[in-house]
C-alpha positions as CSV (number, residue, x, y, z in Angstrom):
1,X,135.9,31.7,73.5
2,X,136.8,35.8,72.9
3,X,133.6,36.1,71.1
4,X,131.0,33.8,73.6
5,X,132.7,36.5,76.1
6,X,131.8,39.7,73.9
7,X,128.5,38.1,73.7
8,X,127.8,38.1,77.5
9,X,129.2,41.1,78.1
10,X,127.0,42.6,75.9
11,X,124.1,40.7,76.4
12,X,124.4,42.3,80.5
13,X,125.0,45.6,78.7
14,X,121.7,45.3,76.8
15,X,119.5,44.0,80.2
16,X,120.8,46.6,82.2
17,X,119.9,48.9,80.0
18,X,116.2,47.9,79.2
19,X,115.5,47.2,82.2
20,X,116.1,50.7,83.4
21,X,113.3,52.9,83.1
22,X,114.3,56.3,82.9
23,X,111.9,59.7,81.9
24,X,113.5,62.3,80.0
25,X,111.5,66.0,79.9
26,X,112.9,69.5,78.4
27,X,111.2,71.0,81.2
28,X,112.8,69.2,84.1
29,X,109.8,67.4,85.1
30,X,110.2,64.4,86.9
31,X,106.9,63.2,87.3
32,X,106.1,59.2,87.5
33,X,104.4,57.9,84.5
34,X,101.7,56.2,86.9
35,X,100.3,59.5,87.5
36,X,97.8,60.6,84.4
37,X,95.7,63.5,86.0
38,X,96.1,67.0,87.7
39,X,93.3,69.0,89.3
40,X,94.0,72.7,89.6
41,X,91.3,74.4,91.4
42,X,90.3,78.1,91.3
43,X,92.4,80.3,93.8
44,X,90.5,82.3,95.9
45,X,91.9,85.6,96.5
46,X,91.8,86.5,100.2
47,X,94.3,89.4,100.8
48,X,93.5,92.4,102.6
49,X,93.8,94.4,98.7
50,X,92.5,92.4,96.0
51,X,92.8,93.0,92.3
52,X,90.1,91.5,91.0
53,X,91.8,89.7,88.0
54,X,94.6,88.4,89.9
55,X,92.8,84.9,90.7
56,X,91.9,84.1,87.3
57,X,95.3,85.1,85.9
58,X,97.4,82.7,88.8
59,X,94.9,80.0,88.2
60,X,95.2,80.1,84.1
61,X,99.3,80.8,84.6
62,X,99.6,77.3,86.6
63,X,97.3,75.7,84.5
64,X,98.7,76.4,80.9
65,X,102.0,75.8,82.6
66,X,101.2,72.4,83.6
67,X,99.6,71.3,80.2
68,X,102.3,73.3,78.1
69,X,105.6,71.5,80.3
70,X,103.6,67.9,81.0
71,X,101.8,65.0,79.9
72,X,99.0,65.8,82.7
73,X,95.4,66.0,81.6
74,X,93.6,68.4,83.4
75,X,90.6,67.5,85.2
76,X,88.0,69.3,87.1
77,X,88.2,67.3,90.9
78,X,90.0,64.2,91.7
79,X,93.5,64.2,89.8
80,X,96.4,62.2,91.2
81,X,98.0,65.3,91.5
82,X,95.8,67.9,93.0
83,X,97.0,71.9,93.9
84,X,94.9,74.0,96.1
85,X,95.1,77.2,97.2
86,X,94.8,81.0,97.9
87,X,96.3,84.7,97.3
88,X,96.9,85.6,100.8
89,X,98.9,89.0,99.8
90,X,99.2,91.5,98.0
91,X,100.9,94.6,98.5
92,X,102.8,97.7,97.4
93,X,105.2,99.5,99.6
94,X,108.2,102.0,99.3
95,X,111.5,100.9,99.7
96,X,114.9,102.4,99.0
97,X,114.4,105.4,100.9
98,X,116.4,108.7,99.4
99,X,118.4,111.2,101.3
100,X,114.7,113.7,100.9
101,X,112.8,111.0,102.5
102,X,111.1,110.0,99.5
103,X,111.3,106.2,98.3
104,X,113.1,105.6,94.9
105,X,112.0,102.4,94.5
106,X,108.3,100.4,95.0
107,X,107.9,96.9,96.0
108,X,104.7,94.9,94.6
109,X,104.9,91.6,96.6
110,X,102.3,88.9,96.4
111,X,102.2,85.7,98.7
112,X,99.9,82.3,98.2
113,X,99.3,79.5,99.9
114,X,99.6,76.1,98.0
115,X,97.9,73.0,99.5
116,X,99.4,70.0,97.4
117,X,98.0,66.5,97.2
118,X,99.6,63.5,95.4
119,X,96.9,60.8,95.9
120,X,99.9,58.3,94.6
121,X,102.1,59.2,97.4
122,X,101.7,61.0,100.1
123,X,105.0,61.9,101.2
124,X,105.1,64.6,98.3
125,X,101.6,66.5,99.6
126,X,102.7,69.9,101.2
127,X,101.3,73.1,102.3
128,X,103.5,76.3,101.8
129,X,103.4,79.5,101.1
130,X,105.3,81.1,98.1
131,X,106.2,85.1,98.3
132,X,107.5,87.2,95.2
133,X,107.9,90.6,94.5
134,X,108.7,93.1,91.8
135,X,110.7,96.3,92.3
136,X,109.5,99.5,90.3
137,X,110.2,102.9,89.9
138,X,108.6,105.5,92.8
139,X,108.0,107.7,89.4
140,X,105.5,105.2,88.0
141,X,102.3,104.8,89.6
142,X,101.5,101.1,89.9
143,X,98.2,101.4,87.7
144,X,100.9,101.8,85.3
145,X,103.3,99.3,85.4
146,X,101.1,96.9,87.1
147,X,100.4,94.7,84.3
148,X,104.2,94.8,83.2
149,X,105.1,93.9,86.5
150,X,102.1,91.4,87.6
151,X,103.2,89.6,84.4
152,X,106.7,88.9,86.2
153,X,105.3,88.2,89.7
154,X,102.8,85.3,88.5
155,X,105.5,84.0,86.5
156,X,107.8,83.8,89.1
157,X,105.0,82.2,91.6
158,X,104.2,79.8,88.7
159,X,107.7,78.5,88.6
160,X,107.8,78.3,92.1
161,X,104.9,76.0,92.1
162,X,106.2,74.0,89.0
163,X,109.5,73.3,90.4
164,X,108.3,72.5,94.1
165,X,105.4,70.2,92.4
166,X,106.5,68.3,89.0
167,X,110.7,68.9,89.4
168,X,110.9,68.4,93.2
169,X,113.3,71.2,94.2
């Protein structure tokens, strides 16, 4: 009797178990493993100053971190996921003004607008922008940390976009 009672018991433990499907990722990626394909389309840089490199870098930063932290393959139109979008801003300004009037610090900010489409469910499309900036030293000219420092900003954008897209923060 003890051991057609340890049977069942773990016999239940073993269903319950199979018949849970659960998706593990290093990344924290919770993506559902009915969707395959991701379209990421060019972003069109329509701020007021434009560095001309900027589009191509955002667009290659979302897509290598798509293919590098999922299973997605990338296609050129119609994925199940699908991320649209533009550079709406991007600026440098003076902040942390000293006692001489004179700013210590420099703010490089950059703003885009992501248009999201799931075409498995719709409750997860969005529209929003994302805004990030990089202090830097009044000292330094931009043209001379701005690769440093546009390195950091599309980063931070990218995760943005990663988190809000494939880890639903």
């Amino acid at each position: 009797m003890k051991r057609y009672l340890i049977n069942i018991v773990f016999g239940i433990v073993i269903l319950t178990i199979t018949s849970c499907k659960i998706n593990y990722s290093f990344s924290g990626a919770s993506i559902p493993p009915e969707v395959k394909t991701i379209s990421i389309h060019y972003l069109k840089n329509v701020a007021s100053l434009i560095k001309p490199t900027l589009s191509q870098q955002l667009t290659d930063a979302l897509r290598e971190r798509f293919t590098s932290q999922t299973n997605l393959n990338q296609v050129n139109s119609g994925g199940d996921f699908d991320i649209s979008g533009e550079i709406t801003n991007y600026t440098t300004a003076p902040i942390a003004i000293q006692g001489n009037q004179t700013a210590a610090m420099n703010r490089l900010t950059i703003t885009i607008n992501i248009k999201f489409v799931n075409k498995l469910n719709e409750k997860q499309n969005y529209e929003t922008s994302f805004s990030r900036y990089v202090d830097y030293p009044s000292s330094q000219s931009l043209a001379s940390v701005e690769s440093s420092i546009l390195d950091e900003v599309i980063g931070y954008l990218v995760d943005d976009v990663f988190n809000k897209t494939a880890v639903n923060w």
